[in-house]
N, C-alpha and C positions, 0 to 999 in steps of 0.2 A: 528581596532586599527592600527596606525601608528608604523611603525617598526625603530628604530635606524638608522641613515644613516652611521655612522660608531663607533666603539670602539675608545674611548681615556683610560690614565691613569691617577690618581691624586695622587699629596702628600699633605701634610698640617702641617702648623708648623709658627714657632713665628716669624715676619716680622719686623725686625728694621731696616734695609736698604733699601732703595727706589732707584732701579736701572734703567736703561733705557738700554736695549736688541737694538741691530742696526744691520741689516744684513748689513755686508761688502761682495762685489762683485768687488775684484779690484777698490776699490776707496781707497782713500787716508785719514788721520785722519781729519782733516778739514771738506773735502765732508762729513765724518758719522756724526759731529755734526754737520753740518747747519741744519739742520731736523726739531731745536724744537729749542728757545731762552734756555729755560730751561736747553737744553745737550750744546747747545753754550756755557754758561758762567761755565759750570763745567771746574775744571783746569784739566790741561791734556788731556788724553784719557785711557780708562780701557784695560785689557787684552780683545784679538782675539780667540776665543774659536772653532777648526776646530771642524765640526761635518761631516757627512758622505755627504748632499749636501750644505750645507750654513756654510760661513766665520760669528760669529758672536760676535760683540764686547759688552764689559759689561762696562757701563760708570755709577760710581758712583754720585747721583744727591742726597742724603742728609742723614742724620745720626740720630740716636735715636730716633725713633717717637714710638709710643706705637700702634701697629698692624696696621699699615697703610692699606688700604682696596682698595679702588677702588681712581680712579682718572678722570679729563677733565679738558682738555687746552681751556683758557679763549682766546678772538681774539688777544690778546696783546702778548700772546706768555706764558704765567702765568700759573701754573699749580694750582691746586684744588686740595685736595684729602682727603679721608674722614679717621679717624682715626673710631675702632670700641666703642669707649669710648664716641663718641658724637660728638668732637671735629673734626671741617673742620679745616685746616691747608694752607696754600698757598707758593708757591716757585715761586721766580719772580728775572729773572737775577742769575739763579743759587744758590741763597738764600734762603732757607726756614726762614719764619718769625718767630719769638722770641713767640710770641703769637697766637694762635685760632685767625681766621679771625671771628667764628661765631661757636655755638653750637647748637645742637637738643635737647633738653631736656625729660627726660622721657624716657628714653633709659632703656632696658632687654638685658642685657649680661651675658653668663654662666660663672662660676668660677670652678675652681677646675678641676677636671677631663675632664670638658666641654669647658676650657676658650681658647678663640679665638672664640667663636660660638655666634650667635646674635651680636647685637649693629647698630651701624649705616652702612651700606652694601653697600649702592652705592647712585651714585650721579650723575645729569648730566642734560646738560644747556639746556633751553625751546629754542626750534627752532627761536624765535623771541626775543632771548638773547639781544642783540643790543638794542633792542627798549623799553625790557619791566626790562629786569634785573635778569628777574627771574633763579633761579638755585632748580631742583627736587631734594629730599633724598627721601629714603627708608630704613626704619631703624624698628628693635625690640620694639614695643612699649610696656611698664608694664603695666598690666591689670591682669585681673581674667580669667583660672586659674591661667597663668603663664605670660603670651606676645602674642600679636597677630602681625600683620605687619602693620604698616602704612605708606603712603604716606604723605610727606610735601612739602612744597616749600617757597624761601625767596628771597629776591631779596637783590642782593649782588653790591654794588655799584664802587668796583674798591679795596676797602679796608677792606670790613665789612660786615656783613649783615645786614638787616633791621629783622625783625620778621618773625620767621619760623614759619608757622602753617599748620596742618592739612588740606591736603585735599580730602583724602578716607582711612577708617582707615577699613582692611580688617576682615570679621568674618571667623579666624584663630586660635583661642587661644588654647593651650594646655602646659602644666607645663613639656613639655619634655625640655632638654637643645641640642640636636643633629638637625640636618635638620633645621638650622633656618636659610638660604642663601635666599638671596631672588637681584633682579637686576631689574633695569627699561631703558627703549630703549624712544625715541621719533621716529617714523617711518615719512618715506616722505607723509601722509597725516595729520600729525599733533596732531594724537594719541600716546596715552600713553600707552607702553605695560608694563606688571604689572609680573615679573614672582616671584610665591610664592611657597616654599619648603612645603614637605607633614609636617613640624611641627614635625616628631619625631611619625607620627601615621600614618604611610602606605594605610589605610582603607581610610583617608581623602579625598585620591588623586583620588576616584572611588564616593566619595558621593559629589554628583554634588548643594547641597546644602549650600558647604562650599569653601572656596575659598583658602584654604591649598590646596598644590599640581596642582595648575593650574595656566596658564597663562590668566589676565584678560587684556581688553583693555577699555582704558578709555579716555574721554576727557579732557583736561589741567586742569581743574576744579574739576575733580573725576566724572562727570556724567558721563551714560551709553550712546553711540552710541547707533542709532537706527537699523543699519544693525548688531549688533554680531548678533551672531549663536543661540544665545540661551534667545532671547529676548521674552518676553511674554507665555514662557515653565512652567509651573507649576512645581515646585519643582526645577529647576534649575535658579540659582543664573546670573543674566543678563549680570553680568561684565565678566563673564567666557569667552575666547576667546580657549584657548585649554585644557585639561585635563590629568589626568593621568603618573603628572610629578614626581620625589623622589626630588632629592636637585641640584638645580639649583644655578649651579657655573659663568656661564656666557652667555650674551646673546647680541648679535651683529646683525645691519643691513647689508647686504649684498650691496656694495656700487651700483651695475648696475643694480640687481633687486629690489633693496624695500624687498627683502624678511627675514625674521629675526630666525636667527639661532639660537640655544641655547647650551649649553654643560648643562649635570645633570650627579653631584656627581664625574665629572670627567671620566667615563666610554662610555659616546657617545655623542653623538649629531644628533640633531634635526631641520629640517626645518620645520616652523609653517604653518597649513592649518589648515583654520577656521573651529572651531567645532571637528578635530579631539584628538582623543585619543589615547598616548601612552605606555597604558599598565602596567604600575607601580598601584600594586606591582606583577602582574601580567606574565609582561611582562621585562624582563631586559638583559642587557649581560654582 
């Protein structure tokens, strides 16, 4: 089993402001927005918040959105961002638009005691953006018992989307409303990493049969690669690229190595080695 590479902390709570974090290093208001057209056209500049080593400033970029989730800036400078209700959203020129550019349909999201948990989780642009249009979601899909995760994709043409449809729709399902996080990376060979929360059922993340609680890698299309780790294994599921995760908050390429990080449940983080195991529920800190 793979061990934590270091402890982090989390909180969680209802998101209607959409900020954009700028570390200042002796640069000037100007220098902190040219970053992004998006913090460019915000008026002003937000407060400089000292912390013990980084100067950082909080520049508000847009108001009342209903759990805004994850986000990706378009080549024009345009941001995406996904609400967890279904609803993609777009800000262009410091503007958020009056209307959804595009929606996922078929979305599981918890209420009540659960709500902010499931719905549509992240999002983010096919390597061959440019050419082909295409834009990934990973969202809660309704099903039996409760929501399993799927994979979609649509191609988004400057204003709009075309038809978002399935392209791997994971066997995950369980009627819990907790642990339903789930994030997708595109890596520098053109693969899709797939990271999926244990579902609310701890046990999930050790039975290598289901694809709760692991990271799977796939091609643009949802096939299996023929090099994973666990290809032609009887009883294990072939998309599975690592194992034994709880709720996976966030997950990053590493820009000089290719290699692809993850944060779960906000308590550590992980660097991915094929076929390895984490430990959850086993294992944790």
């Amino acid at each position: 089993m793979k061990r934590p590479i270091a402890p982090m902390c989390c909180r969680s709570g209802l998101c209607l402001v959409l900020v954009c974090l700028v570390l200042v290093a002796g640069c000037t208001p100007a220098d902190v927005v040219s970053e992004n057209s998006a913090v460019d056209a915000a008026e002003g500049v937000g407060p400089v918040f000292e912390t013990m080593e980084h100067r950082i400033r909080v520049v508000t970029i847009a108001e009342g959105m209903s759990f805004p989730h994850s986000m990706a800036f378009l080549p024009d400078g345009g941001m995406l961002f996904t609400q967890l209700n279904g609803q993609v959203r777009l800000i262009r020129d410091g503007v958020l638009g009056p209307e959804p550019v595009g929606t996922v349909t078929g979305i599981h999201s918890s209420e009540g005691a659960g709500a902010g948990s499931g719905g549509l989780t992240d999002l983010v642009l096919h390597p061959d953006f440019s050419e082909n249009g295409w834009i990934y979601f990973i969202y809660n899909k309704t099903g039996e018992p409760g929501a399993t995760m799927a994979v979609a994709r649509g191609v988004f043409d400057g204003e709009a989307f075309g038809d978002i449809e399935d392209v791997f729709v994971a066997d995950a399902s369980t009627d819990q409303r907790g642990h339903l996080s789930a994030r997708i990376v595109f890596v520098p060979d053109g693969t899709l990493y797939v990271a999926i929360s244990d579902r609310g059922v701890p046990e999930l993340a050790q039975d290598m049969s289901s694809h709760a609680g692991k990271v799977l890698r796939l091609h643009d299309d949802g096939t299996v690669p023929d090099d994973n780790p666990f290809v032609g294994m009887e009883g294990y599921r072939p998309e599975i690229f690592t194992s034994g995760h709880r709720n996976l908050h966030g997950m990053a390429v590493h820009p000089d190595t290719g290699e692809v990080w993850i944060n779960e449940h906000g308590d550590e983080v992980n660097i991915l080695e094929s076929g390895a195991n984490y430990g959850w529920p086993f294992l944790s800190i």
